[in-house]
MARKE-638174 format. One record per atom (N, C-alpha, C): x, y, z; residue in three letters. Coordinates in steps of 0.05 Angstrom, whole numbers, plus 5000, padded with zeros to 4 digits. Layout:
# MARKE-638174
XYZala...
END
This chain:
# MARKE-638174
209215530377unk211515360383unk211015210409unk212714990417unk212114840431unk213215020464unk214615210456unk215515310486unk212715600496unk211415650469unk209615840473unk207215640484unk206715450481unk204215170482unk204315130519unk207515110520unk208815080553unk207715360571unk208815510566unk208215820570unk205115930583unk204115840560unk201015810561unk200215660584unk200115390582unk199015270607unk200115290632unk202215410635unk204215540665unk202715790667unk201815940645unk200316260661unk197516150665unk195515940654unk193015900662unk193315680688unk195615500694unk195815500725unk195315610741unk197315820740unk198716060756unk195916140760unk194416310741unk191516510744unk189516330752unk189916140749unk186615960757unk184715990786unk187316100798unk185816180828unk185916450831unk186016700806unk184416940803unk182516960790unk181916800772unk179716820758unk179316480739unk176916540723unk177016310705unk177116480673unk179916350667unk180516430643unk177916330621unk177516020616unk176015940595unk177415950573unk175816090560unk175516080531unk177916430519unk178116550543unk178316810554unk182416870536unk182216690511unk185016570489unk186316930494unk185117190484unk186217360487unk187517600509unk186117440531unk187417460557unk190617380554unk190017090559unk192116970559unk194617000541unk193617080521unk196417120498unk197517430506unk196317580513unk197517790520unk198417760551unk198517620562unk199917510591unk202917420577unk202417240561unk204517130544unk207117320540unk205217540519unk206717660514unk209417870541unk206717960554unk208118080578unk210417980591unk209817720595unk212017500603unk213317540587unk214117440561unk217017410546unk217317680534unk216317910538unk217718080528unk220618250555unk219418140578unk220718210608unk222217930616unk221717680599unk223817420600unk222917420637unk220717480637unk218417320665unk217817030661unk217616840678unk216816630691unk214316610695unk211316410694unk208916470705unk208416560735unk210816470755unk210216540776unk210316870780unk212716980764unk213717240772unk212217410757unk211317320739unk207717460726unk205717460747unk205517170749unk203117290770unk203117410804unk205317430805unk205917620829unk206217910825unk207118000802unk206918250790unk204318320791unk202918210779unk199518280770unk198618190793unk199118110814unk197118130843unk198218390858unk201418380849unk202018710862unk199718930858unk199518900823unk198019190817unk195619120826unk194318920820unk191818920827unk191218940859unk192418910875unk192419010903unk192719330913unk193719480890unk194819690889unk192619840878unk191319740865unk188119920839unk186019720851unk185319740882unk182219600885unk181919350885unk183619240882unk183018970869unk181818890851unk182718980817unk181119040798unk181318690786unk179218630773unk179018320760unk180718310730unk181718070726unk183518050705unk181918030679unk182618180661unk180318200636unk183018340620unk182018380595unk184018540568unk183918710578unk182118950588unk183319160586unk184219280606unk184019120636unk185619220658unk188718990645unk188618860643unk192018700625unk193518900616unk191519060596unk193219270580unk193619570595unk192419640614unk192819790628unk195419720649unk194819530663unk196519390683unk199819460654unk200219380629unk202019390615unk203619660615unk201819840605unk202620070602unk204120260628unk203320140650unk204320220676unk206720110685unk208119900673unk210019890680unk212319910668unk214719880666unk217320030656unk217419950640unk218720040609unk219119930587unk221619680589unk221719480577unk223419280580unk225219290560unk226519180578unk231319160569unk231119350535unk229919180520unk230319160488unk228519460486unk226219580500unk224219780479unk227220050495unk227019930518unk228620200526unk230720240519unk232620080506unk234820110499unk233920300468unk232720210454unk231320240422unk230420540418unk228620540449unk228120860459unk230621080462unk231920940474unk234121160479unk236821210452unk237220950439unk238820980420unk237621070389unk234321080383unk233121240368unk231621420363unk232321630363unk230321880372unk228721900356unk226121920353unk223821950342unk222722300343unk221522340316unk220522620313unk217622560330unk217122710343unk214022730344unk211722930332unk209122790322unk208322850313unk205022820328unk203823150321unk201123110332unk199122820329unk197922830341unk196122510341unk193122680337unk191922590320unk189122560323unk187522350337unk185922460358unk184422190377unk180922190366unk180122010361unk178321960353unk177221800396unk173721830394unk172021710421unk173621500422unk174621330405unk175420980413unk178520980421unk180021150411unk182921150413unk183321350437unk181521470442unk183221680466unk181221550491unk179521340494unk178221330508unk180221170532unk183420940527unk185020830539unk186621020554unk186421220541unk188621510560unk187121660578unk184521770571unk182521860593unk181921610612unk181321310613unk181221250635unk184421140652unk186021210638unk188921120658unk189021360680unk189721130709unk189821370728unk192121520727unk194321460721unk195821670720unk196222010697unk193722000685unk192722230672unk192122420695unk191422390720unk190322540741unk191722630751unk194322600750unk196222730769unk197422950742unk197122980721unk196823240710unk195823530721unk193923480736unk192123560753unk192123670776unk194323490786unk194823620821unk196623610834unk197323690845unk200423720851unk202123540860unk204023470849unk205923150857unk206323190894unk206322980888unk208222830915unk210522860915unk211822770934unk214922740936unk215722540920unk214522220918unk215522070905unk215022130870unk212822220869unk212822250833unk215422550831unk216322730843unk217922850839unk220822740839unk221522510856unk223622370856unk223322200833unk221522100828unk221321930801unk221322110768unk220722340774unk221222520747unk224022570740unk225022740776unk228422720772unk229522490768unk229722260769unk230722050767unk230321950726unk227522050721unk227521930698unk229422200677unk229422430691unk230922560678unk233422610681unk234422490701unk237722400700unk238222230680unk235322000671unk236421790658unk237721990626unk235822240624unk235122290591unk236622470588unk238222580605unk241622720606unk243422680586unk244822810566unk246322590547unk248922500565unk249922600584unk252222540602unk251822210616unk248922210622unk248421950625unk247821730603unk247621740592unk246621560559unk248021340569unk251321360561unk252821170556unk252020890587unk253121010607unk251820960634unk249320830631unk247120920619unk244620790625unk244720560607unk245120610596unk245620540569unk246820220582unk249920200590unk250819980607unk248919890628unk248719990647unk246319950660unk244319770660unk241919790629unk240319700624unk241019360618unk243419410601unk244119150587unk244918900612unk246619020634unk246618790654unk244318750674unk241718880669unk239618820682unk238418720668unk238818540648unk238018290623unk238118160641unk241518130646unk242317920649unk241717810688unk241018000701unk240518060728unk237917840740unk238017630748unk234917450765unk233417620777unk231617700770unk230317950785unk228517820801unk228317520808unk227717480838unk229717520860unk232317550845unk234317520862unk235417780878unk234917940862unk236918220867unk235818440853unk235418750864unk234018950843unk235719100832unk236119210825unk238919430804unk239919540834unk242019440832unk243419570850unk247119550845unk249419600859unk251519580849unk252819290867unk254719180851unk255818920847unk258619000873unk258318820892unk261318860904unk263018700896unk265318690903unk267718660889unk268318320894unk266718170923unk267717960925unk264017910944unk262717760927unk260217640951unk260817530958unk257417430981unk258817271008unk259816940990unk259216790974unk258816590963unk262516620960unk264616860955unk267116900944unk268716980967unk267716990985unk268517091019unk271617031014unk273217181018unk275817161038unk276717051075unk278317041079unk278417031113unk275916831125unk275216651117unk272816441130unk273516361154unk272816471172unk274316261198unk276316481216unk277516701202unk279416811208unk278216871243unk280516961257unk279016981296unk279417281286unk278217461288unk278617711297unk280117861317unk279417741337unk279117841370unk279317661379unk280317591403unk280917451434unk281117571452unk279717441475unk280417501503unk281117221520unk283317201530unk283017011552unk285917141565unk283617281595unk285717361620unk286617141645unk285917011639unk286816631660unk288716561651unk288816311658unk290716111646unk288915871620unk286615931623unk285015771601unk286615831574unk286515541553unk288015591532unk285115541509unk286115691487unk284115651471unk283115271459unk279915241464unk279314981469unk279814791440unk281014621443unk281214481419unk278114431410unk276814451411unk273414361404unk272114511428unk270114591410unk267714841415unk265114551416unk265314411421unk262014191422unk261314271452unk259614221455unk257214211482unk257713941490unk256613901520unk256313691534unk254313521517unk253213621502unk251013411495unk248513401503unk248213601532unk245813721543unk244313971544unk242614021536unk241514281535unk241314461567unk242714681572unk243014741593unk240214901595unk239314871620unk236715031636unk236715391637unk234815451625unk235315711619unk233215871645unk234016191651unk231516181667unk231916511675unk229616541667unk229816941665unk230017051690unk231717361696unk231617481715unk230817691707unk229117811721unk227617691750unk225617461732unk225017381752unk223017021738unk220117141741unk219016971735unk215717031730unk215017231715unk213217341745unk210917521722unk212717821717unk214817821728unk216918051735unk217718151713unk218917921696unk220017901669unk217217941645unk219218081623unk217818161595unk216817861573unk215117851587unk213817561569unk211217561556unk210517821543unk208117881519unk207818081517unk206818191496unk206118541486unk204518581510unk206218891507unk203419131529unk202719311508unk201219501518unk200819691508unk202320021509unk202120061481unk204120291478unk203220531462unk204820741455unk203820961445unk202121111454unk201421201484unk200321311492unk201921381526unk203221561519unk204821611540unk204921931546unk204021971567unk204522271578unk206122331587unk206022651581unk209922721589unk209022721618unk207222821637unk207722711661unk208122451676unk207522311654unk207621941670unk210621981660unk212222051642unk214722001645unk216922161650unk215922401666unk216922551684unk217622401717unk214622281719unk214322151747unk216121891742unk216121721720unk218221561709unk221221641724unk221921801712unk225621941712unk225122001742unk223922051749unk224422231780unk224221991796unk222921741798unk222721611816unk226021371807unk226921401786unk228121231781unk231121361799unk230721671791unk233121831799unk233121821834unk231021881852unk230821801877unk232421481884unk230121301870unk232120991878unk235821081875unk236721201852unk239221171847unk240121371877unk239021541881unk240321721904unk240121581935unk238721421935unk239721191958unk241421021958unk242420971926unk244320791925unk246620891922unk247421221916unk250021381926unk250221351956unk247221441964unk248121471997unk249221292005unk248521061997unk249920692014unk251820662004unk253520801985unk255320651967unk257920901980unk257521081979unk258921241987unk259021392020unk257621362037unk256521322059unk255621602064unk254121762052unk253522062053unk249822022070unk251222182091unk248622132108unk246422372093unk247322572079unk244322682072unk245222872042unk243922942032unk244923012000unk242623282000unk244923491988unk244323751986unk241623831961unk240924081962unk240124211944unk241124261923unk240224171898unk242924241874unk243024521864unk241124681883unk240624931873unk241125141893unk241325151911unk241425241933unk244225411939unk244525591955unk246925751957unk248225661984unk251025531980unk252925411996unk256425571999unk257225562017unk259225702025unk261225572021unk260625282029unk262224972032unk261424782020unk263424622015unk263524401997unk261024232011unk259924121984unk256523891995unk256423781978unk255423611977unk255023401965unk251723311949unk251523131928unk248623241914unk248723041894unk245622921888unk245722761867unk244322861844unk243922841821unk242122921805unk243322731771unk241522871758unk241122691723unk243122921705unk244622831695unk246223031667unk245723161654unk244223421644unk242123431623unk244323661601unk243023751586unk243123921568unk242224211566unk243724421572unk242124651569unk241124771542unk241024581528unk240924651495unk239624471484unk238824471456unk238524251432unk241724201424unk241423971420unk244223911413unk246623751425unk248723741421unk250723501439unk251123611464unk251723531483unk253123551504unk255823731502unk256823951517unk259423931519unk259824141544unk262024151550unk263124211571unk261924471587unk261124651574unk260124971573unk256824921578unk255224671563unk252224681564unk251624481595unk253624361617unk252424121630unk250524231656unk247724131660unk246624241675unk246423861693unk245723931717unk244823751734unk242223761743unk240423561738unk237823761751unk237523451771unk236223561793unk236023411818unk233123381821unk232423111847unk229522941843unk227223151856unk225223101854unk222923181870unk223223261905unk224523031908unk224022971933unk226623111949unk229423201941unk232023341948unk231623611928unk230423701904unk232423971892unk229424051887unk226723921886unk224724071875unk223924011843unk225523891838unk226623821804unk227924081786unk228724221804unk230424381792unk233624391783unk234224491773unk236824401759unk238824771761unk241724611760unk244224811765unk245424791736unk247524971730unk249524871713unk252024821728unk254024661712unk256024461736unk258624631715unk260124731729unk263424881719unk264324631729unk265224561705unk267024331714unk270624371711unk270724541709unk273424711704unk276524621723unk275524521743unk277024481766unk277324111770unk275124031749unk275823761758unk277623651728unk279623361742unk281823371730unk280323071708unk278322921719unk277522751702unk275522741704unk273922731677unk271322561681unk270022511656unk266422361646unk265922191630unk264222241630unk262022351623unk259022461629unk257322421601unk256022421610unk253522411572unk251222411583unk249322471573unk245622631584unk244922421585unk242922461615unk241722191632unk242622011644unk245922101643unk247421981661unk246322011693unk246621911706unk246022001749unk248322041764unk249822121765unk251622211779unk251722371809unk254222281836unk254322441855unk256422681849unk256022911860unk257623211844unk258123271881unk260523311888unk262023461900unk262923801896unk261923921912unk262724251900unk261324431914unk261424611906unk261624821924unk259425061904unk256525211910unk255925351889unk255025671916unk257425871903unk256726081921unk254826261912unk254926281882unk252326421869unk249726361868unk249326111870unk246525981869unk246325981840unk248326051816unk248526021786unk248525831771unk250825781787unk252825511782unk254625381802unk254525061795unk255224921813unk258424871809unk261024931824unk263624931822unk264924681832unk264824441810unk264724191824unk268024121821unk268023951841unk270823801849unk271323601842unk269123391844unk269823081837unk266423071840unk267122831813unk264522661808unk264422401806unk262222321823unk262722031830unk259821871814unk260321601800unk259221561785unk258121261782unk258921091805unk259520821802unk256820751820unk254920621816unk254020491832unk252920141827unk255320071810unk254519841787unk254319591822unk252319401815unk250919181840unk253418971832unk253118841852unk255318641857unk255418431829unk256818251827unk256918061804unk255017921814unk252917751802unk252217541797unk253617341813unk252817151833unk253016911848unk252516681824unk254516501818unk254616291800unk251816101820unk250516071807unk248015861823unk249515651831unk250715521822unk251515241810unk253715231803unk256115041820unk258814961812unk258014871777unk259214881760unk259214791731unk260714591726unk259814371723unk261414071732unk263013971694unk260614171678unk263014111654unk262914291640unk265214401615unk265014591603unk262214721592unk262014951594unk260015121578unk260415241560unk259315121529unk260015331505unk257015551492unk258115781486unk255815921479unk256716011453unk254516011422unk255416081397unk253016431401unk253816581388unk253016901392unk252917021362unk250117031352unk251217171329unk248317391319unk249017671305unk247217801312unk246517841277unk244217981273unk243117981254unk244618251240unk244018351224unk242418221197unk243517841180unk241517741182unk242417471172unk243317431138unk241817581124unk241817621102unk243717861089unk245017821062unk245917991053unk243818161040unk244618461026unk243018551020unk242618540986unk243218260977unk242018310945unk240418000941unk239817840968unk237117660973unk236117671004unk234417531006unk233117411028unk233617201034unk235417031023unk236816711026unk237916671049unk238016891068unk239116841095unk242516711089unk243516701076unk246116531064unk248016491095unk248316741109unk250516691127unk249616591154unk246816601158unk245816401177unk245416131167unk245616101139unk246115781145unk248715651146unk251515801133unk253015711133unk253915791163unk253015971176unk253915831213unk252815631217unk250115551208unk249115261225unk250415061209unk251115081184unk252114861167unk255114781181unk256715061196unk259315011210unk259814871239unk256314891252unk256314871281unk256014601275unk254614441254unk252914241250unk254814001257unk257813971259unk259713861270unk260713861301unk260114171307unk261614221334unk258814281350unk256514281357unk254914411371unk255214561389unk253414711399unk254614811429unk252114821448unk253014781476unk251014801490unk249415001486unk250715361472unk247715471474unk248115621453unk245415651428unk246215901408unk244516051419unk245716471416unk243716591421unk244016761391unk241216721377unk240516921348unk239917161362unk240417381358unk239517571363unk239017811334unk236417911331unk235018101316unk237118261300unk236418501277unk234518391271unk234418141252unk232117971246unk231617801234unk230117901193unk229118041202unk227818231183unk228218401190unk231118481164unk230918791167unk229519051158unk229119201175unk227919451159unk229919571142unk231619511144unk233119761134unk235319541098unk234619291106unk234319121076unk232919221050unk235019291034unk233819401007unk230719290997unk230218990997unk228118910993unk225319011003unk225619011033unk224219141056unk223719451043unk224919611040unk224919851041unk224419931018unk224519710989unk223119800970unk220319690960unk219519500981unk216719310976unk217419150959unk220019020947unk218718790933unk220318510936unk218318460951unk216218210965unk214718150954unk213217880947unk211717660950unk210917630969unk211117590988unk210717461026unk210517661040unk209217651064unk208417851091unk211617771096unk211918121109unk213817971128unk213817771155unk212217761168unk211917431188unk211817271167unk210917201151unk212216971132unk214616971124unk215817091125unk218817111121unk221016991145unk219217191168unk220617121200unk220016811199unk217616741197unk216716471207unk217816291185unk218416371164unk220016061145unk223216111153unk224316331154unk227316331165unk227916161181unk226016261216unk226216061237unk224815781232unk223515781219unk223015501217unk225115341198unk225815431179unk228215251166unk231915251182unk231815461208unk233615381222unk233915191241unk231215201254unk230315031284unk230314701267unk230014691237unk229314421229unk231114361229unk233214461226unk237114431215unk237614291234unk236914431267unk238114471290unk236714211307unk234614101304unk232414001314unk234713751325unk236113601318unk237613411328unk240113481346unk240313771357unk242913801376unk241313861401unk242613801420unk242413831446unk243014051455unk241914311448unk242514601447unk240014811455unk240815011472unk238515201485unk238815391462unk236515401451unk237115751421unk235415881444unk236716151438unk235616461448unk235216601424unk232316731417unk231916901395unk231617141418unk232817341410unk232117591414unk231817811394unk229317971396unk228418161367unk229818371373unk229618541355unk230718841351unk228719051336unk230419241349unk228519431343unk228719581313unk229419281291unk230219421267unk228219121259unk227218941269unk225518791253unk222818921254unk222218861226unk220519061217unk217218901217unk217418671219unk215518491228unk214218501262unk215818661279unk214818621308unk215118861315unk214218901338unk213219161360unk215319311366unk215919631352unk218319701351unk218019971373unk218419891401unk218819991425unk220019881439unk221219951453unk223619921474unk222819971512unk222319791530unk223119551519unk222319331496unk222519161484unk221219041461unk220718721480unk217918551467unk216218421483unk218318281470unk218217901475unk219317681453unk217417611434unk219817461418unk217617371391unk215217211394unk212917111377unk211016971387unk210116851357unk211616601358unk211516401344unk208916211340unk209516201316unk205415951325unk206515651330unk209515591315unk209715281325unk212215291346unk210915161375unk212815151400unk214414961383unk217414971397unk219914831395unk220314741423unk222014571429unk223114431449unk226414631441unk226714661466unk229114871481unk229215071465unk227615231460unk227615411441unk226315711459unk227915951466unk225816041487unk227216341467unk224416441483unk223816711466unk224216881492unk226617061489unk227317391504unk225717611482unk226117771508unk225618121509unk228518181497unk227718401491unk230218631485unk229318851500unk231518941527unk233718721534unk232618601546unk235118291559unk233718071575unk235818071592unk236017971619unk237617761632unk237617481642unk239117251636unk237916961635unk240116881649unk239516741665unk242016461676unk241216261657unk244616221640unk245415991621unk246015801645unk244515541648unk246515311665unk248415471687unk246715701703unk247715821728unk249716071720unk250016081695unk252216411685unk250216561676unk250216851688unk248517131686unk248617181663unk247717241645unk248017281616unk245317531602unk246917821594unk244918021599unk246218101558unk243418101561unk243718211518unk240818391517unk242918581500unk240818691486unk242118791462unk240018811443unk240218841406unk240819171395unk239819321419unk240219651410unk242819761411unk243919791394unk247119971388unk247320151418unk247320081434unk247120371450unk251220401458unk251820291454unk254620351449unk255220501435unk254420501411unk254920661385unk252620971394unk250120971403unk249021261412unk251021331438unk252021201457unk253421371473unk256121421465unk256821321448unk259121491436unk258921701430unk257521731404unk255621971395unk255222241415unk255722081447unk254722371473unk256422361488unk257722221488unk259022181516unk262122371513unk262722611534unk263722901529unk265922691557unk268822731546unk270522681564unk272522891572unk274722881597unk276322971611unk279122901623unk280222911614unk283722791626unk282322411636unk281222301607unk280922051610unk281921831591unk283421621598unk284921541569unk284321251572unk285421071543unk286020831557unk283820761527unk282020531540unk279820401525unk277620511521unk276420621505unk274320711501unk271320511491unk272120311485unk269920151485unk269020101508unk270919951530unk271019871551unk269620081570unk270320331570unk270120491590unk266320571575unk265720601553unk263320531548unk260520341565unk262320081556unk260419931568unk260719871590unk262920001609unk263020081640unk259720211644unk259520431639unk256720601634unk255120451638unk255220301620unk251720071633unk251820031653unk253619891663unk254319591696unk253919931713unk255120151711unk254820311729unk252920421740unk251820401714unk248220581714unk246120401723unk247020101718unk245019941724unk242919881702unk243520061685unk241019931657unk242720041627unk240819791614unk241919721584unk241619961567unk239020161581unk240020391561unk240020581573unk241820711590unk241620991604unk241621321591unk241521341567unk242321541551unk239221641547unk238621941553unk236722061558unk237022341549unk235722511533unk234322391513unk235722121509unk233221951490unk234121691474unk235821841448unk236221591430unk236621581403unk234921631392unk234421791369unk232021811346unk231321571336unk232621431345unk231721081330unk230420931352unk230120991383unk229620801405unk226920991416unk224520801414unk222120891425unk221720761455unk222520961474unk221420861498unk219020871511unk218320751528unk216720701536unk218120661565unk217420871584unk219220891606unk218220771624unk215220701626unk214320591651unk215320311654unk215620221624unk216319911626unk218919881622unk221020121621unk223920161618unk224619961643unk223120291667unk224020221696unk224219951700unk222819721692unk222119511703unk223319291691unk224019301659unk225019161647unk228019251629unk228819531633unk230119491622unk233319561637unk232119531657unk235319541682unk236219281684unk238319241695unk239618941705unk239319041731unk237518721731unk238018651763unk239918551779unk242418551764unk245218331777unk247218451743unk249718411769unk251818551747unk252418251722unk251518231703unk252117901695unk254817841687unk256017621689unk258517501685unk258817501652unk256217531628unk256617611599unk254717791601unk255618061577unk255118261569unk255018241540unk252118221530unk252418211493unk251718501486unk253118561468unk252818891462unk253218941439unk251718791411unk251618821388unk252019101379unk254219111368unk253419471354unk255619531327unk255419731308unk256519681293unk259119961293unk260419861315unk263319991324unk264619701315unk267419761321unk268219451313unk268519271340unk269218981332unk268318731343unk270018741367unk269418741392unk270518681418unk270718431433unk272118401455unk272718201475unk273718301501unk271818361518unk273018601534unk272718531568unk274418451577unk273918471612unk273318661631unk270718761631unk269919061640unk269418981663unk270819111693unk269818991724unk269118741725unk270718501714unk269718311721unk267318141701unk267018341690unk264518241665unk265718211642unk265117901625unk265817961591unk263818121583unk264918321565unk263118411542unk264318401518unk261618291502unk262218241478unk260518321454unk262718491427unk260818581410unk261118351389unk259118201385unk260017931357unk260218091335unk258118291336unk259118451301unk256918341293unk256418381258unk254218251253unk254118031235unk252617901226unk253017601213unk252817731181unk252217891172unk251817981147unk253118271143unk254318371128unk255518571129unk255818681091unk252318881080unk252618871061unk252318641045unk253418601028unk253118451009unk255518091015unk256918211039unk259118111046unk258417931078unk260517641079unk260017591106unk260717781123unk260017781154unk259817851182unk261917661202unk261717741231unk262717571243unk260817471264unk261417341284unk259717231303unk261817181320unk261217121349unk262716981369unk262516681387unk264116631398unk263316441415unk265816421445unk264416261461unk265316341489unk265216011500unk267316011512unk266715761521unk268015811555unk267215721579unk265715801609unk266615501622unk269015501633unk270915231639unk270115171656unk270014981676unk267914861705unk270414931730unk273315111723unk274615201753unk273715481761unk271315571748unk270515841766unk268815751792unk268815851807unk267715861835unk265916041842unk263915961858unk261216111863unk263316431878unk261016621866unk261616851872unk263817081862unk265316881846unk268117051834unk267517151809unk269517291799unk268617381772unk269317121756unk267616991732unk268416791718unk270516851691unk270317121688unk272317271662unk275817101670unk276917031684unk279416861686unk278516571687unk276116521676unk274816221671unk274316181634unk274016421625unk272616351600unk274116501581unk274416431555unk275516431529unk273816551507unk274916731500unk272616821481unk272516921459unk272916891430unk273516981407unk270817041388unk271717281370unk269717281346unk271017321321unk269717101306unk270016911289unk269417161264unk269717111230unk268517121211unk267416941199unk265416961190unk263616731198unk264816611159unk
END
């Protein structure tokens, strides 16, 4: 027929750059067949058959690796349905040298042989859930709407109730903050100028290319924590004016005073009964007390915290503390620069994509929304490729992932190429295409952009003279997870990302997360704030904030993809009556959006 004639010359396209078909008619007809019995496309044939063949050696296309390559993969819509709704007697087979010779060389005869894996054991249970009669009916449904299913589009998975394409609430504000007299801006556009961006600390100071990692000794990050814990114990002494700081171990009659790190006397969470303090090299020896906190009326603590402890320890057991002092957050950020006209910033964090394509859908319909209003600055922040994306996590792909990263960003920056706008990409430690340690280097693109600048995770940047400190790691969401409280009320987000500005760095929680690979030597250096900044980005998946913490916005945008469903994002707009040195939070407006 004329659509089998079509068929034909779309699979000897497709293959011409694996092999030379020729004359090679019974190749090809059984390609044919493969295709229309799975209602495949030539392209999605021959991406299948470079799967396997990448998978078996890189075996050459011929009949009988075709028919092998066949037999290996799942029976299609119609045999399995036919399979399951007609039961067949079985009956012994006689194999003659020519007929049994296709079953002795299939590799999966060998695993008769030896003992499964985990995945062929998950794949046995799975195929015998299917052959359950409780399941029949179920599979049974199942099968029939994965006919009807684009299987470039989406893999068997379940249908939500409204996709992003059916979204509700478009636009809706979530959240606001504005503590001034600023009123929300009739228009979110930019000056029209790309504002000057410029890392702190500058130069060679700042995280601007891969180092080297995975090779870390517990003594280099012993000497890590201890020198970081010393710096912090000069900065109690000045902050609180304590001319000399005790032994945290030592036997005292009278109240003294002492700095040391939070720890854990256990595996396990923090709580009131396990808190030990252990103190630096250079004041306790690096030895550590346990702290009765019994007597004190408030407090906020979680492991790796640094804290000053007031108290009294007559046993030399335990330390009987009074008050704990905890603050040693650095002054705000000095505005460089009077701001002679409004400043708008758009904020929106990854995952970009829903999870039943790779179409990126809700990053374009933000740029498709901005594409009217611009703003002086977008910051994308990671991840960009998710690991944790069904596609990702089941391999099926066509494309490397950097081909993925690199056509995303390249079909946004082309969108964008005509606004007068600074983009900030910042990665995460969930793109599965880049260097997944903490701190994390920036991305490294092969085609430069104009205003297009690539951060660390974390970073700190002066936008057009406002401090602006982001990073991509939930650590909001792990210090919740630890953080053991005391006659303390009120905001709990807030009093969260207090923790950072106090501690002085983006991730103070020690142990880390089972998800955050540090790398402490380059923590110390890159992953503290050097200046308290006037914005605080703190992506995490608690819900969406707007929060005036000491003087600082912080803000969680939420994420741009959520499931199968849109996300939200934020934006901020930074009025020109703040004044050098003040807090700018009674200057700026700040909502997050659903995108």
């Amino acid at each position: 027929s004329e659509l089998a004639r079509i068929m034909e010359a779309e699979i000897r396209s497709e293959f011409e750059e694996l092999a030379t078909l020729g004359d090679s008619q019974s190749v090809v007809e059984r390609l044919c067949d493969v295709a229309s019995e799975r209602s495949w496309d030539a392209d999605h044939l021959n991406n299948q058959w470079t799967a396997y063949s990448a998978t078996h050696d890189g075996v050459h296309l011929s009949l009988e690796e075709v028919e092998k390559w066949e037999r290996s993969l799942p029976a299609s819509g119609k045999k399995a349905r036919i399979a399951r709704s007609t039961p067949t007697r079985q009956h012994d087979r006689v194999f003659t040298k020519d007929t049994i010779s296709p079953i002795i060389e299939d590799p999966s005869m060998l695993d008769a042989y030896s003992t499964p894996d985990v995945k062929q054991l998950e794949g046995y249970k799975r195929e015998m859930e299917k052959r359950t009669p409780g399941n029949q009916l179920e599979t049974h449904h199942t099968a029939r709407y994965q006919l009807i299913s684009p299987s470039t589009i989406s893999p068997v998975m379940s249908t939500p109730s409204r996709p992003f394409g059916e979204r509700l609430k478009a636009g809706e504000v979530c959240c606001e903050l504005n503590v001034g007299s600023i009123v929300r801006p009739a228009s979110w556009t930019g000056k029209g100028e790309a504002p000057a961006i410029k890392h702190l600390p500058s130069g060679e100071d700042s995280l601007q290319c891969p180092y080297k990692y995975m090779l870390q000794r517990i003594s280099d990050t012993a000497a890590v924590l201890n020198e970081q814990l010393e710096d912090m114990e000069e900065m109690f002494k000045s902050r609180y004016g304590l001319s000399e700081l005790s032994h945290v171990a030592h036997l005292y009659q009278e109240s003294v005073f002492t700095v040391g790190r939070i720890c854990c006397d256990g595996e396990g969470k923090l709580n009131a009964q396990s808190v030990l303090l252990e103190g630096s090299l250079r004041t306790s020896g690096g030895q550590s007390v346990l702290l009765n906190l019994s007597d004190v009326e408030q407090y906020s603590l979680f492991a790796g915290q640094v804290v000053s402890v007031e108290g009294m320890n007559g046993s030399g057991r335990e330390l009987v503390v009074s008050k704990i002092y905890d603050d040693v957050a650095l002054d705000l950020s000095p505005l460089s620069s009077h701001l002679a006209a409004p400043l708008s910033m758009v904020v929106a964090c990854g995952p970009f994509s829903t999870t039943d394509n790779l179409l990126s859908e809700p990053l374009n319909e933000l740029i498709a929304s901005l594409d009217s209003q611009p703003p002086d600055v977008l910051i994308l922040i990671g991840p960009f490729v998710d690991v944790e994306h069904p596609f990702v996590k089941n391999c099926s792909l066509n494309k490397t992932f950097d081909e993925i990263f690199e056509e995303m960003i390249t079909t946004v920056l082309v969108r964008i190429n005509r606004w007068e706008t600074s983009i900030l990409l910042v990665p995460s430690l969930r793109d599965v295409h880049h260097h997944c340690v903490y701190p994390q280097p920036p991305f490294q693109l092969h085609t430069k952009y104009e205003n297009v600048h690539l951060l660390s995770n974390p970073s700190t940047v002066l936008v057009g003279g406002v401090s602006v400190g982001i990073t991509s790691t939930d650590v909001i969401f792990h210090l919740s997870n630890q953080e053991i409280t005391k006659g303390v009320t009120g905001d709990r987000l807030g009093r969260l990302c207090h923790h950072l500005l106090k501690q002085q760095s983006y991730y103070p929680l020690y142990p880390p997360h089972k998800t955050v690979s540090i790398d402490f030597e380059q923590s110390m250096s890159h992953g503290v704030m050097p200046v308290t900044p006037h914005v605080l980005l703190l992506p995490s998946n608690l819900r969406v904030f707007t929060k005036d913490v000491g003087g600082t916005l912080c803000v969680n945008p939420g994420q741009l993809a959520k499931r199968q469903a849109g996300g939200t994002f934020a934006r901020l707009m930074v009025q020109p009556e703040a004044t050098g040195g003040s807090s700018l939070v009674s200057s700026m407006f700040a909502e997050v959006v659903r995108v």
